[in-house]
TORBA-919891 format. One record per residue (C-alpha): chain; x, y, z; residue in one letter; residue number from 1. Coordinates in steps of 0.05 Angstrom, whole numbers, padded with zeros to 5 digits. Each point is the difference from the previous one (the first is absolute). Example, Ala and Ser with C-alpha at 12.3 -4.5 7.8 and 13.67 -1.06 7.14 Angstrom:
% residues 2
R  ch      px      py      pz  aa    i
R   A   00246  -00090   00156   A    1
R   A   00027   00069  -00013   S    2
***
This chain:
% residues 416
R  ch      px      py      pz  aa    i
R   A   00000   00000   00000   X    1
R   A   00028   00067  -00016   X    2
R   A   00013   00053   00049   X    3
R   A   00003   00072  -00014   X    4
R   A   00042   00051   00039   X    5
R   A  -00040   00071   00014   X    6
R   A   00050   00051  -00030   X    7
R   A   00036   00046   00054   X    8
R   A  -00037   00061   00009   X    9
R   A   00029   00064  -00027   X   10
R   A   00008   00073   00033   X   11
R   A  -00035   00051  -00033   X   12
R   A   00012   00058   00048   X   13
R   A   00058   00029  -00021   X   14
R   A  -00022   00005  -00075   X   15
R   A  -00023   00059  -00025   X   16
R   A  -00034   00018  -00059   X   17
R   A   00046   00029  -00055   X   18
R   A  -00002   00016  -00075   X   19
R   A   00011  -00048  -00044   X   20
R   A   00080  -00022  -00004   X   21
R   A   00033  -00006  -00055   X   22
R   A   00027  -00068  -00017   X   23
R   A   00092  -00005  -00016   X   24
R   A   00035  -00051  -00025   X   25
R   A   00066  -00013   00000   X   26
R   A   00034  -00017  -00063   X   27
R   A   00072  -00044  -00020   X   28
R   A   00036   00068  -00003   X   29
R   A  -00024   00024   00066   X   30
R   A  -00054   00056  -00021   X   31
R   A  -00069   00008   00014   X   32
R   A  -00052  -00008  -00046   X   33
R   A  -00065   00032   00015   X   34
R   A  -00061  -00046  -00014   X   35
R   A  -00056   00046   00028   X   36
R   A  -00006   00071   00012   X   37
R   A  -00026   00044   00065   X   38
R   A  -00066   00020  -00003   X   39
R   A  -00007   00068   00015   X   40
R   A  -00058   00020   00059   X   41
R   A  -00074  -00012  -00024   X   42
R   A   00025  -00023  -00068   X   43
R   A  -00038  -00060  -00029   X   44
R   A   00037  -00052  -00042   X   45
R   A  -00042  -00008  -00059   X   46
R   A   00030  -00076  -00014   X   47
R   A   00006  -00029   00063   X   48
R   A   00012  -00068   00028   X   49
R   A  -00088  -00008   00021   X   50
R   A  -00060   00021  -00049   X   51
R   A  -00057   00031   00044   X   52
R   A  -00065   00005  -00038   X   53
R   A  -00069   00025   00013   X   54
R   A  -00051  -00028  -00041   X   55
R   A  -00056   00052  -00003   X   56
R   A  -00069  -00038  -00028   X   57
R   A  -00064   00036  -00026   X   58
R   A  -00049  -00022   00044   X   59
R   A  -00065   00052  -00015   X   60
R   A  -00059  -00009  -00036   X   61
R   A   00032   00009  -00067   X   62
R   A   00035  -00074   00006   X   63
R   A  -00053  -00040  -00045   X   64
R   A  -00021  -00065   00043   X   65
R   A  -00005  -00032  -00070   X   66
R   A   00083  -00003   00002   X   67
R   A   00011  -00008   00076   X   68
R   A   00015  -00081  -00010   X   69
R   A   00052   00010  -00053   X   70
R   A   00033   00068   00031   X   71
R   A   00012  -00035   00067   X   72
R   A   00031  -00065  -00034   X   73
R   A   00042   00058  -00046   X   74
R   A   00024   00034   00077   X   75
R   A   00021  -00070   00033   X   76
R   A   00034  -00027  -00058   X   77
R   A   00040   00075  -00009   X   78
R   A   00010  -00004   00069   X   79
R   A   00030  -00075  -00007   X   80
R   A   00032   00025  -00058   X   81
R   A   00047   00048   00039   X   82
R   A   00005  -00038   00052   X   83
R   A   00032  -00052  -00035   X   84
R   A   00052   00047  -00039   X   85
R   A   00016   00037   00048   X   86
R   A   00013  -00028   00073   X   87
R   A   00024   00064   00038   X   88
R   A  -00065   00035  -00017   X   89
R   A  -00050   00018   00042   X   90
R   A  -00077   00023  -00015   X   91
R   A  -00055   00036   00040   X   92
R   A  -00074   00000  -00023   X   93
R   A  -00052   00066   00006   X   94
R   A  -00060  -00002  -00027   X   95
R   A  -00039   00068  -00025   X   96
R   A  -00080   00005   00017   X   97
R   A  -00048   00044   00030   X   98
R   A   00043   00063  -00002   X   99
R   A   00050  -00036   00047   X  100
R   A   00070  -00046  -00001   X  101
R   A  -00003  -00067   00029   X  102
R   A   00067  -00039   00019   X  103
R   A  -00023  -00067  -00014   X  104
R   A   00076  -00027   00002   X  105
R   A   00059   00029   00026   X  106
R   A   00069  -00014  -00016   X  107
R   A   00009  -00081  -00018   X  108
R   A   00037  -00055  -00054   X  109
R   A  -00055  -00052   00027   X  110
R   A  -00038  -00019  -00058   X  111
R   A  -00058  -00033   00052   X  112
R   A  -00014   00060   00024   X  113
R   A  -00016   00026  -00059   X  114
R   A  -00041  -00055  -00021   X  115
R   A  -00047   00008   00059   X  116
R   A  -00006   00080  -00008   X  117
R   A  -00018  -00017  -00067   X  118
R   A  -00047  -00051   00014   X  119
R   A  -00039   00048   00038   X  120
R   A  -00025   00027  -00060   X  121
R   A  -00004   00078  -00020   X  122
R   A  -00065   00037   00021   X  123
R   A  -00002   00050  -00051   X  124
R   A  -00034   00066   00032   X  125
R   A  -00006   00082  -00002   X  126
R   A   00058   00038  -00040   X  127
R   A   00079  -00003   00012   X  128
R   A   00047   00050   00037   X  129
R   A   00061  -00003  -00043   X  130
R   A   00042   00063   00041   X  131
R   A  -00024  -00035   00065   X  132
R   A   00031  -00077  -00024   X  133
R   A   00064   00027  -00030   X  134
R   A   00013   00052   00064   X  135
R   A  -00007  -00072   00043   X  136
R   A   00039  -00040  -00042   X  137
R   A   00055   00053   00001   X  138
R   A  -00003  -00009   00078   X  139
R   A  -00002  -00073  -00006   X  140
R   A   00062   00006  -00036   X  141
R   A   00038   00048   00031   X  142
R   A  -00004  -00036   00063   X  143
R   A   00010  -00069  -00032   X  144
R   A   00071   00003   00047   X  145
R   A   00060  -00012  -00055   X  146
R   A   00041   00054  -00037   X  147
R   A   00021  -00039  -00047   X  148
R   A  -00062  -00020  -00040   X  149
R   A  -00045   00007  -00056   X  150
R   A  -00060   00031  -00001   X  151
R   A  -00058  -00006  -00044   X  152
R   A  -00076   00016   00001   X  153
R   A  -00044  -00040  -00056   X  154
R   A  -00064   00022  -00014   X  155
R   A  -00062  -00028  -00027   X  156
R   A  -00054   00041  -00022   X  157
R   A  -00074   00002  -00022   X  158
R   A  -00022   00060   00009   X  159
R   A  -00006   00069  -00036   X  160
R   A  -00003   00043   00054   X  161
R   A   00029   00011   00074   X  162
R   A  -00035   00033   00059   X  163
R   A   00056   00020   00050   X  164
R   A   00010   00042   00065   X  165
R   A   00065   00005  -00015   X  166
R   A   00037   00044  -00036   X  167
R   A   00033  -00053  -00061   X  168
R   A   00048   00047  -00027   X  169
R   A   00037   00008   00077   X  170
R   A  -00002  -00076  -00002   X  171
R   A   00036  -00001  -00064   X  172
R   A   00059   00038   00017   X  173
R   A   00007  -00055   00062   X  174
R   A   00014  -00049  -00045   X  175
R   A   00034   00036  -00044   X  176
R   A   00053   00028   00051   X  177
R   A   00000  -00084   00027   X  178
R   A   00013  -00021  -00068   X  179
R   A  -00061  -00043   00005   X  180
R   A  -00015  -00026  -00069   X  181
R   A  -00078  -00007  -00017   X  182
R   A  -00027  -00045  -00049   X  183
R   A  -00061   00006  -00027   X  184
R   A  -00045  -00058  -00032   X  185
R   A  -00066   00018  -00023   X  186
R   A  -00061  -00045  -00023   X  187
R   A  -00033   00035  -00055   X  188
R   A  -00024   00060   00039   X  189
R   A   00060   00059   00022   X  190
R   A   00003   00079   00013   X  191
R   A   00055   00043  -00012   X  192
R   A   00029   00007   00073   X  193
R   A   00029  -00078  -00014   X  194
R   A   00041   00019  -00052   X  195
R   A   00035   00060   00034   X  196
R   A   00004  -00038   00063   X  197
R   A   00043  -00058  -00045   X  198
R   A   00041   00048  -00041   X  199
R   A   00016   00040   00064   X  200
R   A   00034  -00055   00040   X  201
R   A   00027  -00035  -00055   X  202
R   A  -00050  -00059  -00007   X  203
R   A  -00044  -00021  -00052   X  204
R   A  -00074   00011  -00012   X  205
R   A  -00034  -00064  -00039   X  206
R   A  -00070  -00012  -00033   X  207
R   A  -00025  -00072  -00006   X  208
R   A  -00064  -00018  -00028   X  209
R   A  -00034  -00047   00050   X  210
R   A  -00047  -00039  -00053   X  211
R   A   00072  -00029  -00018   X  212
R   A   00015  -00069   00039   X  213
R   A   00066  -00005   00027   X  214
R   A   00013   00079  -00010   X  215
R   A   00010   00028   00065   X  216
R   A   00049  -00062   00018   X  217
R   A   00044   00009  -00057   X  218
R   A   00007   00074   00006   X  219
R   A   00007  -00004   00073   X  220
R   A   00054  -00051  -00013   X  221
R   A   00036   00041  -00056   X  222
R   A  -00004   00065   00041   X  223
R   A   00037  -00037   00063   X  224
R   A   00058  -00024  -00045   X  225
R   A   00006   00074  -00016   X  226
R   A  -00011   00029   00064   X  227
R   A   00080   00024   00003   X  228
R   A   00003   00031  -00062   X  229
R   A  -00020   00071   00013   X  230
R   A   00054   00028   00054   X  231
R   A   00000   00062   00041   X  232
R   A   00059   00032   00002   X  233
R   A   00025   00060   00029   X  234
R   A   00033   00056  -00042   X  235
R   A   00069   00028  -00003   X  236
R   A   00003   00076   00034   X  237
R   A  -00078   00002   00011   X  238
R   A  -00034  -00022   00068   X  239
R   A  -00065  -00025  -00042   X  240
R   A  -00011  -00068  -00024   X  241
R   A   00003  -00014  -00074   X  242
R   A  -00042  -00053  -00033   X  243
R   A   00028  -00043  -00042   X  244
R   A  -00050  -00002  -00059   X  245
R   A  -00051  -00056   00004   X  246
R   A  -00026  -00045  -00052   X  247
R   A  -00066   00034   00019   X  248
R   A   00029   00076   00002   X  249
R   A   00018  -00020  -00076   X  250
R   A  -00063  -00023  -00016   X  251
R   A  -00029   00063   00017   X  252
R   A   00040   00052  -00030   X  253
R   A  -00010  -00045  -00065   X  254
R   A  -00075   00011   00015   X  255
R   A   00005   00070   00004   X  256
R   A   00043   00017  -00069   X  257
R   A  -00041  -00064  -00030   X  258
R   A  -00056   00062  -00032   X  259
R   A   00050   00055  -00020   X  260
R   A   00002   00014  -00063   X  261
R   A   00059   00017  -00044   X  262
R   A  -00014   00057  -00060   X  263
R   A   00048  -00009  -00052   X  264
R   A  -00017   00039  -00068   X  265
R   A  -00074  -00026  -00007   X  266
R   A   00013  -00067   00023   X  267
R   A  -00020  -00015   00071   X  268
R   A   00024  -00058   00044   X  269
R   A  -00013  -00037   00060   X  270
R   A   00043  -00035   00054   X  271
R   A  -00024  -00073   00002   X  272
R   A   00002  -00042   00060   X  273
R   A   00037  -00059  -00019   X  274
R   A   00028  -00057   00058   X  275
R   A   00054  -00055  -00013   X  276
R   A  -00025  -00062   00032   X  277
R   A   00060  -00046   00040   X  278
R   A  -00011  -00080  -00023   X  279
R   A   00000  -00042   00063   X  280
R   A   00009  -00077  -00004   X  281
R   A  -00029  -00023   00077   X  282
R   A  -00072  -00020   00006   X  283
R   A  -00054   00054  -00001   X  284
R   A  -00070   00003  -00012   X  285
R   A  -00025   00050  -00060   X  286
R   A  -00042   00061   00009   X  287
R   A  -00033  -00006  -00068   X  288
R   A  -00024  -00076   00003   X  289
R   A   00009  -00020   00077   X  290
R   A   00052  -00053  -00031   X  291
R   A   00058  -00030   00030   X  292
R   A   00060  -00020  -00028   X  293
R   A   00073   00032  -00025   X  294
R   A   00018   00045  -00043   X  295
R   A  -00039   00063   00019   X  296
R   A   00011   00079  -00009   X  297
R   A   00007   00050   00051   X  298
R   A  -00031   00066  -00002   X  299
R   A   00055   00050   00027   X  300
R   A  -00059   00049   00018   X  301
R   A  -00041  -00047   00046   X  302
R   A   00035  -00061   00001   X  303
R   A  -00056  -00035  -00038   X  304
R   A   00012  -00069  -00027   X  305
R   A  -00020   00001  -00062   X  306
R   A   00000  -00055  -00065   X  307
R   A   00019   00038  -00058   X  308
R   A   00032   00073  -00019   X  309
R   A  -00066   00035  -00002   X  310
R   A  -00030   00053   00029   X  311
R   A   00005  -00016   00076   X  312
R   A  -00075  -00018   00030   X  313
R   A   00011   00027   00071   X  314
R   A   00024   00065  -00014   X  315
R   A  -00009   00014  -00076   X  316
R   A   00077   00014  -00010   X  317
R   A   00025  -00021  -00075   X  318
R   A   00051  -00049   00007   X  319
R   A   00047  -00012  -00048   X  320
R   A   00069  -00035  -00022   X  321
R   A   00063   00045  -00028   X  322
R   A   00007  -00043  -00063   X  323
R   A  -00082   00013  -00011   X  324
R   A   00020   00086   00018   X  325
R   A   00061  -00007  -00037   X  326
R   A  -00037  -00030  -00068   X  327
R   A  -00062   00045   00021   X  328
R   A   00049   00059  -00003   X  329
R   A   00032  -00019  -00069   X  330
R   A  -00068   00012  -00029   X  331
R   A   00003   00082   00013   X  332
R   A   00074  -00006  -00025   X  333
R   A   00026   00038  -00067   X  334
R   A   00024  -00052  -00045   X  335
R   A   00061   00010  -00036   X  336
R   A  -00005   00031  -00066   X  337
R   A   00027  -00016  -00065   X  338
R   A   00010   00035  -00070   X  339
R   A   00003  -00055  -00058   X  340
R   A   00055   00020  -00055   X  341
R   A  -00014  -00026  -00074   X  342
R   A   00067   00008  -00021   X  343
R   A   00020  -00015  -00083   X  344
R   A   00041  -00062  -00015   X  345
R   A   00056   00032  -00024   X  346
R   A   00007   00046   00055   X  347
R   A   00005  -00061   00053   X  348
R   A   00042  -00028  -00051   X  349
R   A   00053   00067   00016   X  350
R   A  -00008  -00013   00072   X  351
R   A   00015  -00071   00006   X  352
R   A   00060   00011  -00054   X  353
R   A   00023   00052   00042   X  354
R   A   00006  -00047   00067   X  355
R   A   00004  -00068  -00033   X  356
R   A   00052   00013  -00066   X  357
R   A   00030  -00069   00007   X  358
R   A  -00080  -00040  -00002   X  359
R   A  -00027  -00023  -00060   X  360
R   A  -00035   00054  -00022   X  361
R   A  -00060  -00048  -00026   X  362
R   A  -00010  -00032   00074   X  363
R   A   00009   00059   00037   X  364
R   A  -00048   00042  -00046   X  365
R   A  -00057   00033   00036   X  366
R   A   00026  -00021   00068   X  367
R   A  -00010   00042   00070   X  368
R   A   00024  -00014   00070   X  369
R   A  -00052   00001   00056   X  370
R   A   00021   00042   00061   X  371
R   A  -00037  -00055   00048   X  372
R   A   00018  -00069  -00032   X  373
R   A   00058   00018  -00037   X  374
R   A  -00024  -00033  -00063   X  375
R   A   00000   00015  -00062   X  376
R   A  -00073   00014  -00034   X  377
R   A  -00030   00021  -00062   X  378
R   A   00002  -00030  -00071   X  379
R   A  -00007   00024  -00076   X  380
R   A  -00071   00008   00010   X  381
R   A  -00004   00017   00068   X  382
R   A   00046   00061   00025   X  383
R   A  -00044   00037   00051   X  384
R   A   00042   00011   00059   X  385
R   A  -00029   00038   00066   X  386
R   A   00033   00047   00032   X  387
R   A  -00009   00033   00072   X  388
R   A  -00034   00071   00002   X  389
R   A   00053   00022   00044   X  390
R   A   00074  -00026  -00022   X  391
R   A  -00019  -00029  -00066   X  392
R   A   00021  -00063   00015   X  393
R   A  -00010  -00054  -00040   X  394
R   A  -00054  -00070   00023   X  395
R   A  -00025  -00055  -00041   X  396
R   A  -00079  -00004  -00013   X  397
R   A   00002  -00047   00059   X  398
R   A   00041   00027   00047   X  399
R   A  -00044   00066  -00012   X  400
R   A  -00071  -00036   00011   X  401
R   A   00030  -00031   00063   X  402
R   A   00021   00063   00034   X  403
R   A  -00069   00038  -00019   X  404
R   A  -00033  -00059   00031   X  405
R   A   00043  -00004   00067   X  406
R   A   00000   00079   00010   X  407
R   A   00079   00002   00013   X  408
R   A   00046   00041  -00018   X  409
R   A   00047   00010  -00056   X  410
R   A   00062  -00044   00018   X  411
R   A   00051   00054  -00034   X  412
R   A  -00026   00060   00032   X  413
R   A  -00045  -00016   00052   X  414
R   A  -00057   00045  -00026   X  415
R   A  -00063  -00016  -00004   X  416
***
């Protein structure tokens, strides 16, 4: 029978709480390498060694019951999801109903527990109190206890509208002085205040349609592997933080020059909205057709899966492949023009007399050299050469068709 030994008991009284050291190691020649650095007073590490986040749900009357059974399997199976990938992380629950913010969870990694908050089911009721949930998750998090962390608010929304006490603009700057990154994930329904709230703290703000199966999971999924993309850092010789542009901050400034229109002479243009979906190879499930299998597109607006490169059916974006641009471009190209020279027999009889005097004069009669093959063209009957609009230079009748045709330019000058 085994027999364990209670470990001797340690003395915590003389320890006292410091800033985080910095960890040295000593190297073959005798200096010190640095491996981490000090963190300066109330400074956060944005990458740290644990991932605290708070998942805010949509509990009001706007959460259809029509989708409850599928968007609680979608939150355990997220939930599992990071779990599993991540096994310093650590997650707190709030719900949003009735103009208030309930902690249904604090702080945990035990998937159990929340198996049996979820199981308790949602009671959908009244309207949310967006300022209110983010103001308590900031305290959540700012109390969580460790320096060095990560910290993260997700939330999911139904509504179009907020009714607040609070002020959410004051609650904004919290975060944003924290470096609390907010991510939003809407279902269908949205209002502006989402958007700036995402683009402020460096997150992301999402839209899912809900009639899609399997939506919410896969874009919940997608968003967590990117969760550490968008970094705040903090500027050289200014004391205010500086953003580092978002996939989402993109998005919207390509919104907002996507109507302008360019004058040029009387012709009038428009900017076109165009996205260049990433091929991924692991198992997915399609937005279009609810299929599974490999092989899929990914929108780089809304990380929809998608089948083909069409135009994206969650958030209309025209997806498309550089070859397609690059052939669709060639189309609006200025071919390369030619002038065709009917010159007399006896006067391409001077010129190849003139560079050939040692050739038979009856093979080498009515004979050209092609500036692209280098061979020689044209007969007794046939002595049109083409020449190049802007050096002259001389092509065969083939050589000439197949630069008109693939729009490049002249291989002697470089015109075209």
């Amino acid at each position: 029978m085994a027999s364990f030994r209670a470990k001797k008991s340690i003395s915590t009284s003389h320890i006292e709480p410091t800033q985080p050291l910095k960890v040295e190691k000593k190297t073959s020649d005798g200096q010190t390498q640095k491996l981490f650095k000090r963190l300066t007073p109330n400074q956060q590490s944005q990458v740290g060694i644990f991932h605290h986040v708070v998942l805010i749900i949509d509990s009001s009357e706007s959460l259809p019951l029509t989708y409850l059974s599928e968007f609680v399997n979608s939150l355990f199976l997220y939930v599992q999801f990071i779990l599993s990938h991540r096994p310093l992380i650590r997650v707190a629950f709030m719900t949003l109903q009735n103009s208030l913010c309930y902690l249904e969870l604090r702080f945990s990694s035990n998937l159990s527990a929340f198996e049996e908050v979820l199981r308790d089911g949602f009671r959908p009721s009244g309207h949310i109190a967006l300022a209110t949930g983010l103001d308590q998750a900031y305290d959540l998090l700012m109390n969580s206890g460790s320096a060095a962390s990560s910290r993260r608010i997700l939330y999911i929304n139904f509504s179009n509208a907020t009714l607040d006490s609070l002020d959410i603009f004051s609650v904004l700057e919290k975060l944003f002085a924290a470096q609390i990154q907010v991510d939003v994930v809407s279902l269908t329904n949205s209002f502006g205040v989402l958007d700036h709230i995402s683009r402020t703290t460096g997150g992301r703000h999402l839209i899912v349609d809900r009639e899609i199966k399997g939506g919410l999971l896969n874009l919940l999924k997608r968003l967590e592997l990117r969760s550490e993309d968008a970094k705040i850092m903090q500027s050289k010789g200014e004391g205010t933080l500086n953003l580092q542009m978002s996939h989402n901050q993109i998005i919207t400034d390509a919104k907002c020059t996507k109507d302008t229109v360019l004058a040029s002479n009387t012709e009038e243009g428009k900017f076109i909205m165009v996205g260049f979906p990433v091929h991924i190879c692991d198992d997915a499930i399609c937005f279009c057709h609810n299929r599974h299998g490999t092989g899929f597109y990914e929108c780089p607006f809304c990380y929809a899966i998608v089948c083909d490169i069409s135009e994206c059916v969650c958030c209309g974006l025209q997806l498309v492949m550089y070859p397609n641009l690059y052939r669709g471009a060639l189309l609006h190209k200025r071919a390369l023009s030619f002038k065709k020279l009917d010159s007399s027999l006896s006067q391409t009889e001077s010129i190849v007399n003139n560079t050939n005097q040692t050739e038979d004069g009856k093979n080498s009669k009515g004979k050209g050299i092609c500036s692209l093959c280098q061979m020689q063209y044209g007969t007794d009957t046939n002595i049109s050469q083409y020449l190049c609009t802007f050096c002259d230079s001389p092509f065969c009748k083939s050589c000439s068709e197949l630069l008109t045709e693939a729009k490049v330019a002249c291989t002697i000058c470089g015109q075209i």
